[in-house]
N, C-alpha and C positions, 0 to 999 in steps of 0.2 A: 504494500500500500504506500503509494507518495504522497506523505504529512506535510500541511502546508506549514510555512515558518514566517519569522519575521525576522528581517537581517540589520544588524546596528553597530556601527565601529568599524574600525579595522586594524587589519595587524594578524595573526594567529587565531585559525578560527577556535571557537568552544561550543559546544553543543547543551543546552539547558533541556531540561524536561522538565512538566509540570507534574503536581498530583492529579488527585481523581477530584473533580470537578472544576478545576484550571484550564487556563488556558495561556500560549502565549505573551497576552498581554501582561500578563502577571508579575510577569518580569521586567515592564518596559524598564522602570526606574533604576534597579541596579543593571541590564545593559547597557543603560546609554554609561553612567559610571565605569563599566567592563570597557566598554567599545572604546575608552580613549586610548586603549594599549590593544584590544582584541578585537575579531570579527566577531559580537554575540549572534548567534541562532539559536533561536526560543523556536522551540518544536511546538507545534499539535499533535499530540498522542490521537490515536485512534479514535473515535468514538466521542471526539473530545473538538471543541472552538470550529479551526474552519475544517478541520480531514475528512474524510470519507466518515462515514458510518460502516458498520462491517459487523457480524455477528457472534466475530470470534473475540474476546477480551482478554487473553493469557497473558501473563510476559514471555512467552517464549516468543506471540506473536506481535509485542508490541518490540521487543526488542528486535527483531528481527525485520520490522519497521523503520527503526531508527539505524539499525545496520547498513539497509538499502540506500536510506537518505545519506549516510555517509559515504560507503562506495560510489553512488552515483557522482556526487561532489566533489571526489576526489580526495577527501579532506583527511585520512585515517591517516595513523594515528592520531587520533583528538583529542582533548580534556572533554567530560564530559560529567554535566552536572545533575543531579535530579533530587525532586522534594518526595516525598511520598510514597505516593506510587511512579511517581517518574524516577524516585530514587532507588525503588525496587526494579523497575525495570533498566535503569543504567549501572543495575547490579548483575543482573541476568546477560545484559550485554557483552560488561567485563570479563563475567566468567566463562559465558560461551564463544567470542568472540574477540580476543583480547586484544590481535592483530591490528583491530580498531581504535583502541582505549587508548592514548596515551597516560592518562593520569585518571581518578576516581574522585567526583566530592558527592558524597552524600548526606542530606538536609533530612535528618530529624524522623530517620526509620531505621530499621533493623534486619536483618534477612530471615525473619522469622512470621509463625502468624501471631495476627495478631486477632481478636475480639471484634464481633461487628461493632457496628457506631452508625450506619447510613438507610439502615430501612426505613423507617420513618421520615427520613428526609426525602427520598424517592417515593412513599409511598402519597405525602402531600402532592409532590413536584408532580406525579403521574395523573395525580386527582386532580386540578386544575384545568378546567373547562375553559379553552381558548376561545371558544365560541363569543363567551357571556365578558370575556376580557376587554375591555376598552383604555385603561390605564395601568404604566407599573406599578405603580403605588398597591393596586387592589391585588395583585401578584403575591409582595411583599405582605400583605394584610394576611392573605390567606397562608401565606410560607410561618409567619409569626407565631400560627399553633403549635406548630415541630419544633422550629429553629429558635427556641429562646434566646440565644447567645446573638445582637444585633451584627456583630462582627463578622460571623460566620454566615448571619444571613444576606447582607450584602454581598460578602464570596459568593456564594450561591447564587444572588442575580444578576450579578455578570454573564449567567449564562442564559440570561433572556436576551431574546433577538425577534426582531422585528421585520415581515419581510415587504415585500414591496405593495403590497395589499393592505397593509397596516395591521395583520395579523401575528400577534405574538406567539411564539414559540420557544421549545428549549433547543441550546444549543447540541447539547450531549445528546445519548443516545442511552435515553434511559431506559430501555428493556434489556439491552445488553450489558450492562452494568449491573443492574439487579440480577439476572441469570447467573453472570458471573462474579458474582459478589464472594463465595467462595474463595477463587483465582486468587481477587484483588486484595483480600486480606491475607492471604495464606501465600507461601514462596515455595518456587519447586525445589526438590529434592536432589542436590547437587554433589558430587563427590570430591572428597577435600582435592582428590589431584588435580581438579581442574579450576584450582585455586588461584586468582588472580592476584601474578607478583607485582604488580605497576602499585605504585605511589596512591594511595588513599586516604582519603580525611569523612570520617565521619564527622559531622558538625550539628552538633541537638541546639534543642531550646533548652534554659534550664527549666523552666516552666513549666516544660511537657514530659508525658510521660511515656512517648514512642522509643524512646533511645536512653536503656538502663543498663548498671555497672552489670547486671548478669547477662547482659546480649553479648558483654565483652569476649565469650570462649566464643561466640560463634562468628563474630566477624573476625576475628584473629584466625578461626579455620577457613574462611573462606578467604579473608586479605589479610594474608602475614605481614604486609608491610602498613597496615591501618594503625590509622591516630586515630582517637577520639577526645573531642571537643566541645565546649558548651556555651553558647551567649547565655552572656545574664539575662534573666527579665523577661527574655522569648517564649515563646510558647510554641507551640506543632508548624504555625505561620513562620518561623523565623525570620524570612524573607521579606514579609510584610512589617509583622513587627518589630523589627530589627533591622532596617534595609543599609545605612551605614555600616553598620560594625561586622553585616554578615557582607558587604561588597568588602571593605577591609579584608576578611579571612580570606574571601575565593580570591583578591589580589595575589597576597601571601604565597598562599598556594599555588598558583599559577607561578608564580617568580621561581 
């Protein structure tokens, strides 16, 4: 599948991934920061801002997504950055694919499963009759029974979009996500020897609770050369809420 992107900077490319209900845009603010030394490329993941819809959701197939976008471009070995689920699948990448990776950062996950947290948010998100829709606001009113946390419900309606009929819609492709919800929480089953020796930095929030000292034996068995790191004050967003101090780190790293 060819993932649409958005290109910013230049100099040495880097390849970013979003999480699951991201996009892109998510990142403008620390690429253009990136882009005074790099080429940033902020992917759309599958299923996900402007790419295809497709109704497969794995990381074998999202990585194998972002593979293609890199062969085709030329660009391997790359840095390549991911949150989330983009961090899970720029894991899946490294390990399968390494020829590609030049270096590893990963924002505020683990290569483990983890616990749902998104039914109820897809289950509103699907309930929402576009028919009877005429403003965002009323979107946002109805997302507000699930999504208590306003922070998170904003994330969330970035992926409303509007089309040329004046018909609102979701960006994502919310059946496939829910199907695969399994997938997106849970990591495949990898064997240490195909352990990725390139440069890695794990980077949490301290805030959150995706990225803990016991995930420590299992990212050491899959990246023997990983750090692991924490902003203050972050939370699972690091990127968002922390956008200075986490461009500062991927600096760093990149150097």
């Amino acid at each position: 599948m060819e993932l649409a992107f958005s290109e910013t900077g230049d100099g040495p490319p880097v390849v970013i991934l979003h999480g699951l209900f991201g996009w892109k845009r998510n990142w403008a603010g620390i690429a253009k920061i990136l882009g005074a030394a790099h080429e940033i490329l902020a992917l759309d993941l599958r299923n996900h801002g402007d790419s295809p819809h497709d109704e497969e959701m794995t990381y074998e197939a999202m990585a194998d997504d972002v593979a293609l976008f890199i062969e085709k471009g030329e660009l391997g070995p790359v840095p390549v950055i991911g949150h989330s689920m983009g961090g899970k699948t720029a894991m899946v990448l490294a390990l399968t694919r390494p020829e590609l990776v030049e270096r590893l950062l990963v924002l505020d996950i683990a290569p483990i499963v983890y616990g749902h947290g998104f039914e109820d948010f897809i289950e509103v998100m699907e309930g929402i009759d576009f028919d009877t829709i005429a403003r965002r606001p009323e979107v946002e009113a109805i997302l507000a029974n699930a999504v208590l946390d306003p922070g998170v419900r904003a994330f969330i309606m970035q992926n409303l979009k509007s089309g040329d009929d004046g018909r609102y819609a979701w960006r994502v492709n919310l059946d496939a996500i829910d199907r695969h919800m399994e997938d997106i929480v849970g990591f495949p089953d990898i064997d240490s020897e195909q352990a990725f020796e390139g440069p890695t930095l794990f980077l949490g929030g301290s805030e959150s609770d995706y990225l803990q000292p016991f995930h420590q034996a299992e990212i050491e068995r899959l990246f023997p050369m990983a750090d692991i790191d924490f902003i203050d004050g972050a939370g699972h967003w690091v990127h968002a809420d922390r956008p200075e101090e986490t461009a500062e780190r991927i600096i760093g790293f990149l150097d």
